[in-house]
Biopython code that builds the backbone (N, CA, C, O; Angstrom):
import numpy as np
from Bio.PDB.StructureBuilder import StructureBuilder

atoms = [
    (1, "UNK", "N", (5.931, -7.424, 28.925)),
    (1, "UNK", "CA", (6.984, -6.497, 28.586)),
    (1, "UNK", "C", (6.593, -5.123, 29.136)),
    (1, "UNK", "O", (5.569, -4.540, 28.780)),
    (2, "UNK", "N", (7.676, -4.528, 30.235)),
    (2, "UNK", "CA", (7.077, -3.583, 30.672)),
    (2, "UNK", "C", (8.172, -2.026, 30.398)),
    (2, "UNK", "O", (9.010, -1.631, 31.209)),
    (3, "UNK", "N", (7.865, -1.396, 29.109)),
    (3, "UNK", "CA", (8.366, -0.260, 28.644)),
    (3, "UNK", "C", (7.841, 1.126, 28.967)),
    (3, "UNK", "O", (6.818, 1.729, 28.640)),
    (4, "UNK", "N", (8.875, 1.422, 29.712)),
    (4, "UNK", "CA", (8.129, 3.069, 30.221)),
    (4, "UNK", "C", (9.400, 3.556, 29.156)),
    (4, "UNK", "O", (9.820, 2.400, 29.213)),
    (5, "UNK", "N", (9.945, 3.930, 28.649)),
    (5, "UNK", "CA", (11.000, 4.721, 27.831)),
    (5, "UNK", "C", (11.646, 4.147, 26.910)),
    (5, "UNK", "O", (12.566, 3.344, 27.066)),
    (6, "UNK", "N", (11.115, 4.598, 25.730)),
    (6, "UNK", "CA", (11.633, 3.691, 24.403)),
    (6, "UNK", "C", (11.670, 5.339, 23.314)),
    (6, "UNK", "O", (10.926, 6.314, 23.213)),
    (7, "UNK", "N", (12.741, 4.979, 22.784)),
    (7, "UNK", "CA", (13.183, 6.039, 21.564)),
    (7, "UNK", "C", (13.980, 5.888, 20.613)),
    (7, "UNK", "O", (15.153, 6.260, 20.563)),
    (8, "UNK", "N", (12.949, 4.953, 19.274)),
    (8, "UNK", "CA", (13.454, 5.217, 17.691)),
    (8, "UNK", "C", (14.038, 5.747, 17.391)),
    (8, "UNK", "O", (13.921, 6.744, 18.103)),
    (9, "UNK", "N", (15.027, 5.970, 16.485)),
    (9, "UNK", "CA", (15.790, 6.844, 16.076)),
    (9, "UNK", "C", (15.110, 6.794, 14.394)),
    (9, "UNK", "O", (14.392, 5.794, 14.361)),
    (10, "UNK", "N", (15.088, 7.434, 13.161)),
    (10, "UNK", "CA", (15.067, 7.661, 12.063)),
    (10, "UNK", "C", (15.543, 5.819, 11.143)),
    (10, "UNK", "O", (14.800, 5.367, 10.271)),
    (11, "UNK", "N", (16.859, 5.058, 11.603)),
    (11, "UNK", "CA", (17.853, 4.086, 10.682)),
    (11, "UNK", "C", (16.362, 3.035, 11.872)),
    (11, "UNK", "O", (15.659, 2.253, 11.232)),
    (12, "UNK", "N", (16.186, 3.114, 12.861)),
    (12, "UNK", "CA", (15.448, 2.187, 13.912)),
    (12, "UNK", "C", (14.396, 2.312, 13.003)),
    (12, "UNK", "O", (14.785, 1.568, 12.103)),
    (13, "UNK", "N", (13.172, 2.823, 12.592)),
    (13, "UNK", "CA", (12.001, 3.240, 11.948)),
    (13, "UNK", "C", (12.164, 2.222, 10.468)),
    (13, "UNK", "O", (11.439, 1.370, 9.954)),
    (14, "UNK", "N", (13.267, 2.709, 10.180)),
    (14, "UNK", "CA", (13.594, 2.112, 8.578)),
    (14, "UNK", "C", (13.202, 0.597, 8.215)),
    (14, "UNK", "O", (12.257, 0.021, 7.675)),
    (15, "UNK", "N", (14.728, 0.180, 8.942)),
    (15, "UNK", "CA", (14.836, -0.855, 9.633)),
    (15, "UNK", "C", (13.946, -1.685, 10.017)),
    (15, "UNK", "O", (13.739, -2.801, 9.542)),
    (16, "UNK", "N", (13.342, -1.118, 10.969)),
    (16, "UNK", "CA", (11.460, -1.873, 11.573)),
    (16, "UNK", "C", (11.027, -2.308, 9.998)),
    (16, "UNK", "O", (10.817, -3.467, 9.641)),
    (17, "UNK", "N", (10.915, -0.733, 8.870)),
    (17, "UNK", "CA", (9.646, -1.059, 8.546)),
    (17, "UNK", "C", (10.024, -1.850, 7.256)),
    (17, "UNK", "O", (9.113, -2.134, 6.478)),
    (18, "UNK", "N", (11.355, -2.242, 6.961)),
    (18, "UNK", "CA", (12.139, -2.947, 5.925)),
    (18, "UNK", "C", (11.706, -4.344, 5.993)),
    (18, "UNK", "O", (11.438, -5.143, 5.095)),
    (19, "UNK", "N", (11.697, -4.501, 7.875)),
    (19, "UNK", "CA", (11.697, -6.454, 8.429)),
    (19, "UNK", "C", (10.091, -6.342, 8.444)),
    (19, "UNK", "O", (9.687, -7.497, 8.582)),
    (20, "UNK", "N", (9.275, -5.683, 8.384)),
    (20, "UNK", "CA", (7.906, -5.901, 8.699)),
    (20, "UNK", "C", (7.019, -5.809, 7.076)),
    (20, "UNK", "O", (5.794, -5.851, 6.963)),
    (21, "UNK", "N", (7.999, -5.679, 5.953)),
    (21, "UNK", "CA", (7.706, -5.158, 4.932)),
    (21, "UNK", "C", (6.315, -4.064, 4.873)),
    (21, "UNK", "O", (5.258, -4.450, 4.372)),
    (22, "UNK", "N", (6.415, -3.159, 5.246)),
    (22, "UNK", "CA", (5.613, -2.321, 5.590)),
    (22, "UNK", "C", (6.369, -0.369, 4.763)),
    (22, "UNK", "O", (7.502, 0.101, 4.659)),
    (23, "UNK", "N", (4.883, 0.173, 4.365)),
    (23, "UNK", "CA", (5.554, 0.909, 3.371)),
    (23, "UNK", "C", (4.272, 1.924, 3.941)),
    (23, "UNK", "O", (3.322, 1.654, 4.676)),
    (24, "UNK", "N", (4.744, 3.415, 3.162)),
    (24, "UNK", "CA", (4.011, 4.957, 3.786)),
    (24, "UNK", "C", (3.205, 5.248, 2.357)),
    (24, "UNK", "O", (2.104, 5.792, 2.270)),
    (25, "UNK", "N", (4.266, 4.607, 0.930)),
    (25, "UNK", "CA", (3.387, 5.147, 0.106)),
    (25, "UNK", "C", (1.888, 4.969, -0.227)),
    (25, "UNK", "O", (1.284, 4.007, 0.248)),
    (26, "UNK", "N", (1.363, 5.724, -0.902)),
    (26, "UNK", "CA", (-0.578, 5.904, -0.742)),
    (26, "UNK", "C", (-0.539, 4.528, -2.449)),
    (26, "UNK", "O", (0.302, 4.506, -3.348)),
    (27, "UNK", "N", (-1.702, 3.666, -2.283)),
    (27, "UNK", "CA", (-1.459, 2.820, -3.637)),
    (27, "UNK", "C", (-1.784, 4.005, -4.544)),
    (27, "UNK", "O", (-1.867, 5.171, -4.156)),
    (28, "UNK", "N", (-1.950, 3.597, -5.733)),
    (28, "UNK", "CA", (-2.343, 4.413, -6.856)),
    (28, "UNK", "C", (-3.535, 3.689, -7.601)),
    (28, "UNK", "O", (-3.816, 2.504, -7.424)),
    (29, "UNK", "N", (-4.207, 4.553, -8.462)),
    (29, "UNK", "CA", (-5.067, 4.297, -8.733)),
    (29, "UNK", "C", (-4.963, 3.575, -10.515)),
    (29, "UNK", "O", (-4.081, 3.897, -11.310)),
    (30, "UNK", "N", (-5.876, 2.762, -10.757)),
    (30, "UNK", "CA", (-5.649, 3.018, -12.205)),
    (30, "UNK", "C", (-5.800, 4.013, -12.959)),
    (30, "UNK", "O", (-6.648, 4.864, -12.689)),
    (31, "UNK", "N", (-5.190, 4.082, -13.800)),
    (31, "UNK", "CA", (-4.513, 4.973, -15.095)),
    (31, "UNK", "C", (-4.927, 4.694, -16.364)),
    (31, "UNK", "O", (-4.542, 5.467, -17.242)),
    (32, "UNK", "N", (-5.762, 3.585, -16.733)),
    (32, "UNK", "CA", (-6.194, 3.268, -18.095)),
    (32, "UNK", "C", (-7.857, 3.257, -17.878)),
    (32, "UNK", "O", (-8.410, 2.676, -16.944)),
    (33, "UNK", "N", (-8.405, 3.867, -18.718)),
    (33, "UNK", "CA", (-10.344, 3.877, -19.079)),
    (33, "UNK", "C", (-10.251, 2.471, -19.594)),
    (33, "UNK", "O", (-9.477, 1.882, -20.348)),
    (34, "UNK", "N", (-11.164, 2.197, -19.012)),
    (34, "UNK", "CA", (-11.946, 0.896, -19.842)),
    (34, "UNK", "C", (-12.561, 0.950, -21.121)),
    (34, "UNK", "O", (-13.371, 1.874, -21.206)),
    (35, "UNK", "N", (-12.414, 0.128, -22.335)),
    (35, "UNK", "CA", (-12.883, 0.436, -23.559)),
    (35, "UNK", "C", (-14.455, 0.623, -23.621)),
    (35, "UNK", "O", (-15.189, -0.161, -23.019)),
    (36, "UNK", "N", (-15.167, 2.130, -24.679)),
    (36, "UNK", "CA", (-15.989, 1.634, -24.967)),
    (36, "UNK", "C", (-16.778, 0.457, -25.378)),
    (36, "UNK", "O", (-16.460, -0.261, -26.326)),
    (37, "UNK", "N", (-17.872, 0.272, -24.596)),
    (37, "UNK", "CA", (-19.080, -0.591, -25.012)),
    (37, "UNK", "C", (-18.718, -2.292, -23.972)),
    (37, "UNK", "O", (-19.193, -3.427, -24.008)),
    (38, "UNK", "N", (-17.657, -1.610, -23.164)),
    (38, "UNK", "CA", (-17.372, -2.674, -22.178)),
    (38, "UNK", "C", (-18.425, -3.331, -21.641)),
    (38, "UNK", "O", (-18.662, -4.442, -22.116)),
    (39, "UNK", "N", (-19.175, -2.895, -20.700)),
    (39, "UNK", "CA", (-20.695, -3.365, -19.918)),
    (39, "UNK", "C", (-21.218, -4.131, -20.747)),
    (39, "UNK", "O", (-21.383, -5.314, -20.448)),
    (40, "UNK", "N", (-21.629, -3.597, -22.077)),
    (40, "UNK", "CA", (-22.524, -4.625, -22.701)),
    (40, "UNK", "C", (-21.960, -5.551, -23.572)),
    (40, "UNK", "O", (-22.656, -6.270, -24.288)),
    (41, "UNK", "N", (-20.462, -5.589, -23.554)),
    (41, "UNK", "CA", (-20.109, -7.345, -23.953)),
    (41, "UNK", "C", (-19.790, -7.830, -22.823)),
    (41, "UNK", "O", (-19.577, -9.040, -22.888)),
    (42, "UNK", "N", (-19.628, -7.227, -21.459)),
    (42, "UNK", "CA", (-19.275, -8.257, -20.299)),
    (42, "UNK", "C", (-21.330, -8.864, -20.317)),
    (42, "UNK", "O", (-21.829, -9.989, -20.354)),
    (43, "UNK", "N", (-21.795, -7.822, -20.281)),
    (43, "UNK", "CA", (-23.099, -8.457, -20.204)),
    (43, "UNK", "C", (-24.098, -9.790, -21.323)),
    (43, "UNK", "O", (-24.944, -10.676, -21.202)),
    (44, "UNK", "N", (-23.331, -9.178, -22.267)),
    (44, "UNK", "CA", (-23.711, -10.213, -23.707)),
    (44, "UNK", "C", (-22.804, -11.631, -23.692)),
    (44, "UNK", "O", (-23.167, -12.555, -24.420)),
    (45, "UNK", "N", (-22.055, -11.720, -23.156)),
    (45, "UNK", "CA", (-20.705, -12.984, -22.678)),
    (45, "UNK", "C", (-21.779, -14.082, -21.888)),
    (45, "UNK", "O", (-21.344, -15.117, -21.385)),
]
sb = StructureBuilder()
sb.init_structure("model")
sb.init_model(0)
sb.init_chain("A")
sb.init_seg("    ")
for serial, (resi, resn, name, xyz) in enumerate(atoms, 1):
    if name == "N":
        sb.init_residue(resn, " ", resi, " ")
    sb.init_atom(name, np.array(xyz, "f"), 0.0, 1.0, " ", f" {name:<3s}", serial, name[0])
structure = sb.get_structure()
């Protein structure tokens, strides 16, 4: 495939990234602390 001049438009970008399921947002992180004294019942288990 030999492309010397190609130009997306904004609905082209979308589109792409709708069929490629592909996304910009950053993940997130968890939001909940782990309960005290966790370590030492995963460790005592």
């Amino acid at each position: 495939m030999n492309i010397n001049y190609f130009e997306g438009g904004p609905s082209w970008c979308y589109h792409f990234m709708q069929r490629n399921r592909l996304s910009i947002t950053a993940r997130t992180t968890v939001s909940q602390n782990l309960p005290a004294g966790f370590q030492a019942r995963v460790d005592g288990f």
